[in-house]
BATORSE-934095 format. One record per residue (C-alpha): residue in three letters; chain; x, y, z; residue number from 1. Coordinates in pm, 1 decimal, decimal comma. Example, Ala and Ser with C-alpha at 12.3 -4.5 7.8 and 13.67 -1.06 7.14 Angstrom:
BEGIN
<r r="ALA" c="A" X="1230,0" Y="-450,0" Z="780,0" k="1"/>
<r r="SER" c="A" X="1367,0" Y="-106,0" Z="714,0" k="2"/>
END
This chain:
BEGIN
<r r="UNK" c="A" X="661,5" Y="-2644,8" Z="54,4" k="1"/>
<r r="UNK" c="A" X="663,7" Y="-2751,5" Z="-345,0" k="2"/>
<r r="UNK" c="A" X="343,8" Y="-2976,9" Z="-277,2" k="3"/>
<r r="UNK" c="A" X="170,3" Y="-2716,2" Z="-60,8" k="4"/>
<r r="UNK" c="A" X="229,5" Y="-2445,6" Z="-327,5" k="5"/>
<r r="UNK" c="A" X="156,8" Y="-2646,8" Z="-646,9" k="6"/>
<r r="UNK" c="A" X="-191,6" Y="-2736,9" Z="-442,3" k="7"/>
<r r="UNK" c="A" X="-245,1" Y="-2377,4" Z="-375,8" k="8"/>
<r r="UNK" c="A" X="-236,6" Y="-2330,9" Z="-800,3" k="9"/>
<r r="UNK" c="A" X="-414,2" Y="-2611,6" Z="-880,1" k="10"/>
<r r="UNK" c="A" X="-709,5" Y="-2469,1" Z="-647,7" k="11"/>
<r r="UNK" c="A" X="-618,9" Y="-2159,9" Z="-784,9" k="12"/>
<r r="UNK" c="A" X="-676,8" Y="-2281,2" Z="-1131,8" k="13"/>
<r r="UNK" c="A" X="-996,4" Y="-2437,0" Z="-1041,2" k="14"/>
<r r="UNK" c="A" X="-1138,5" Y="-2143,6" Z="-871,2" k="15"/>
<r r="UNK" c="A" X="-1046,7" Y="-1941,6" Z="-1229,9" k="16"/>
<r r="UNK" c="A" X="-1194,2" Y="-2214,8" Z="-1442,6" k="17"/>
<r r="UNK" c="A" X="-1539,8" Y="-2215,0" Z="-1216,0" k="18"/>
<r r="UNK" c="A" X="-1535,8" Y="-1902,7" Z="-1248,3" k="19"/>
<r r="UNK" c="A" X="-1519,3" Y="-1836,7" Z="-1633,2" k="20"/>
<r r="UNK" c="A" X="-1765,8" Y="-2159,2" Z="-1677,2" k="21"/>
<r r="UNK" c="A" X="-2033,8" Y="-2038,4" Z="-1439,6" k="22"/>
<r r="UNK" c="A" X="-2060,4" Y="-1600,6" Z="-1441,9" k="23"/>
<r r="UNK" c="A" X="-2129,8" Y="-1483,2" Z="-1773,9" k="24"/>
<r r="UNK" c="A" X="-2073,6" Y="-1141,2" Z="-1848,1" k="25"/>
<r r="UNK" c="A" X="-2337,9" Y="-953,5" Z="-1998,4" k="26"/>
<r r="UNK" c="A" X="-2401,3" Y="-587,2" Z="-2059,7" k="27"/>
<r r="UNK" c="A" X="-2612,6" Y="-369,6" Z="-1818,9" k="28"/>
<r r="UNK" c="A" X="-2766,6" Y="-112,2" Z="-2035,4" k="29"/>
<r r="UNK" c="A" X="-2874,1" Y="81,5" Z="-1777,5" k="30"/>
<r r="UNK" c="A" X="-2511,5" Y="160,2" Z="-1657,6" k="31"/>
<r r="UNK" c="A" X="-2382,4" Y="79,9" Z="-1999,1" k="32"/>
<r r="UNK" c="A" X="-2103,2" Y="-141,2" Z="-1777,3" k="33"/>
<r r="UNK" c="A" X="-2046,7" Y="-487,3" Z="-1822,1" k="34"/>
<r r="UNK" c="A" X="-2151,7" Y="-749,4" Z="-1531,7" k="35"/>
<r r="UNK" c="A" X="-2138,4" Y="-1105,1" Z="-1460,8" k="36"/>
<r r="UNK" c="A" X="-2423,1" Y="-1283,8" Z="-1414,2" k="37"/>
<r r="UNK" c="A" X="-2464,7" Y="-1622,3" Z="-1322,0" k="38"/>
<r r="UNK" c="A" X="-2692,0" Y="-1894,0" Z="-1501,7" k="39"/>
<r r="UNK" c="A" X="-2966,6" Y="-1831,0" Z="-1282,2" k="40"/>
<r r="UNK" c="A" X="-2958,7" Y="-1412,9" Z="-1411,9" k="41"/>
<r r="UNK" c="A" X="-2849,0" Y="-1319,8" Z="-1065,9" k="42"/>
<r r="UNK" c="A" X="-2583,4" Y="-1038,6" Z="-1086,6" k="43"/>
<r r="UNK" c="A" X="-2278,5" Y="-1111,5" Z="-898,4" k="44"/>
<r r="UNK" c="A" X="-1964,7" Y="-966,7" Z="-817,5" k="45"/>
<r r="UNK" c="A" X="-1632,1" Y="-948,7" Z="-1016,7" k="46"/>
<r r="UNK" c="A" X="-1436,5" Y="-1090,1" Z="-725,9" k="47"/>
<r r="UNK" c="A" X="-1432,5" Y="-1511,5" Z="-750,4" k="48"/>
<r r="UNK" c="A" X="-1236,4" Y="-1446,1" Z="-1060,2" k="49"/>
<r r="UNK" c="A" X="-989,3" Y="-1195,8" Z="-855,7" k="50"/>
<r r="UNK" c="A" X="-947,3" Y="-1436,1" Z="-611,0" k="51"/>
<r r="UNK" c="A" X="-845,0" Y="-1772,8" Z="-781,0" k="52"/>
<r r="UNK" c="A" X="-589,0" Y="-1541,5" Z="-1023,7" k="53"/>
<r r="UNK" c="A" X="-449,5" Y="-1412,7" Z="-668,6" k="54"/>
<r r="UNK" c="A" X="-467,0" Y="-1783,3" Z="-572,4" k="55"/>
<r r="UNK" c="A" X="-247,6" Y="-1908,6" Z="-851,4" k="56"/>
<r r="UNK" c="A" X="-16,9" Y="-1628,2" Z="-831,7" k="57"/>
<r r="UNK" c="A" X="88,8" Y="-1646,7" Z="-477,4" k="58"/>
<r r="UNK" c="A" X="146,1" Y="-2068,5" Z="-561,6" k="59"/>
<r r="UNK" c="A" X="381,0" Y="-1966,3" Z="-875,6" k="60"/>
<r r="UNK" c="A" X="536,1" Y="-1714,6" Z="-626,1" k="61"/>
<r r="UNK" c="A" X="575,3" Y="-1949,5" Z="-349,5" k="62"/>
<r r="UNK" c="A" X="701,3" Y="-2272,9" Z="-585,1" k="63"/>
<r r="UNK" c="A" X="985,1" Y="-2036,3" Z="-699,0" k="64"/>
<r r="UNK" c="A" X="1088,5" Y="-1961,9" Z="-401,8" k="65"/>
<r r="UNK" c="A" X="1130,0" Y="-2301,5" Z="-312,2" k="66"/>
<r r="UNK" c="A" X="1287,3" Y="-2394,8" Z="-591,6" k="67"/>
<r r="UNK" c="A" X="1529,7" Y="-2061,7" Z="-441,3" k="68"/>
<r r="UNK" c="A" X="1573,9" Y="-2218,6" Z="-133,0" k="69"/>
<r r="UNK" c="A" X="1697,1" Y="-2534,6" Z="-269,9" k="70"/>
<r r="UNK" c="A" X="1974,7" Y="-2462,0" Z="-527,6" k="71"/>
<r r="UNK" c="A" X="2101,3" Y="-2192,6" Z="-269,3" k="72"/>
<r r="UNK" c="A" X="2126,1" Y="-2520,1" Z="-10,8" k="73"/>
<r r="UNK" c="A" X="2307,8" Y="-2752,5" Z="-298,4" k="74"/>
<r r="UNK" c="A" X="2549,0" Y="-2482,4" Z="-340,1" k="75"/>
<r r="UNK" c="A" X="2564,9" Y="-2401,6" Z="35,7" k="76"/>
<r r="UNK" c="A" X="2751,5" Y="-2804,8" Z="61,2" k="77"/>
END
Protein backbone atom coordinates (compact mmCIF):
# COMPACT_ATOMS: atom_id res chain seq x y z
CA UNK A 1 0.00 0.00 0.00
CA UNK A 2 3.20 2.52 0.72
CA UNK A 3 4.22 2.18 -3.10
CA UNK A 4 0.65 2.52 -4.38
CA UNK A 5 0.11 5.67 -2.24
CA UNK A 6 3.51 7.41 -2.72
CA UNK A 7 2.61 6.81 -6.71
CA UNK A 8 -0.73 8.31 -6.19
CA UNK A 9 1.39 11.76 -4.83
CA UNK A 10 3.89 11.69 -7.16
CA UNK A 11 1.03 11.82 -9.97
CA UNK A 12 -0.53 14.05 -7.77
CA UNK A 13 2.40 16.34 -7.77
CA UNK A 14 2.73 16.16 -11.42
CA UNK A 15 -0.79 16.90 -12.19
CA UNK A 16 -0.20 20.28 -9.74
CA UNK A 17 3.06 21.15 -11.42
CA UNK A 18 1.31 20.81 -15.15
CA UNK A 19 -1.00 22.60 -13.99
CA UNK A 20 0.74 25.81 -12.60
CA UNK A 21 3.29 25.54 -15.79
CA UNK A 22 0.60 25.41 -18.44
CA UNK A 23 -2.93 27.72 -17.23
CA UNK A 24 -2.01 31.13 -16.59
CA UNK A 25 -4.25 33.17 -14.75
CA UNK A 26 -5.20 36.33 -16.13
CA UNK A 27 -7.85 38.88 -15.33
CA UNK A 28 -11.26 38.98 -17.16
CA UNK A 29 -12.24 42.54 -17.13
CA UNK A 30 -15.44 41.97 -18.14
CA UNK A 31 -16.33 39.97 -14.91
CA UNK A 32 -13.53 41.66 -13.11
CA UNK A 33 -12.71 37.73 -11.90
CA UNK A 34 -9.61 36.12 -12.41
CA UNK A 35 -9.34 33.01 -15.00
CA UNK A 36 -6.88 30.65 -16.25
CA UNK A 37 -6.07 30.56 -19.54
CA UNK A 38 -3.95 28.33 -21.28
CA UNK A 39 -0.99 29.28 -23.76
CA UNK A 40 -3.12 29.03 -26.62
CA UNK A 41 -5.70 32.07 -24.82
CA UNK A 42 -8.34 29.44 -24.44
CA UNK A 43 -10.15 29.92 -21.05
CA UNK A 44 -10.29 26.87 -19.03
CA UNK A 45 -11.55 25.70 -15.92
CA UNK A 46 -10.12 25.97 -12.32
CA UNK A 47 -10.45 22.24 -11.79
CA UNK A 48 -6.92 20.31 -13.08
CA UNK A 49 -5.40 22.22 -10.27
CA UNK A 50 -8.30 20.89 -7.74
CA UNK A 51 -7.75 17.65 -8.81
CA UNK A 52 -3.94 16.86 -8.54
CA UNK A 53 -4.06 18.83 -4.82
CA UNK A 54 -7.00 16.19 -4.07
CA UNK A 55 -4.61 13.67 -5.71
CA UNK A 56 -1.71 14.30 -3.40
CA UNK A 57 -3.79 14.61 -0.43
CA UNK A 58 -5.59 11.37 -0.47
CA UNK A 59 -1.64 9.68 -1.13
CA UNK A 60 -0.34 11.64 2.17
CA UNK A 61 -3.63 10.35 3.75
CA UNK A 62 -3.31 6.91 2.59
CA UNK A 63 0.81 6.59 3.29
CA UNK A 64 -0.07 7.49 6.94
CA UNK A 65 -2.28 5.16 7.34
CA UNK A 66 -0.04 2.62 6.35
CA UNK A 67 2.54 3.65 8.21
CA UNK A 68 -0.71 3.17 11.11
CA UNK A 69 -1.21 -0.15 10.17
CA UNK A 70 2.28 -1.17 10.60
CA UNK A 71 3.54 0.04 14.04
CA UNK A 72 0.02 -1.12 15.39
CA UNK A 73 1.17 -4.83 13.85
CA UNK A 74 4.93 -4.52 15.49
CA UNK A 75 3.31 -3.83 18.68
CA UNK A 76 0.48 -6.38 18.09
CA UNK A 77 3.79 -9.34 18.38
Amino acid sequence: MKTKSIIVIIIGLAITIFCLYYFRPALNVVDSDPVNVNPAGVRAARWPLFVGILTTFVGVVFLFISFDNERKAKQRK
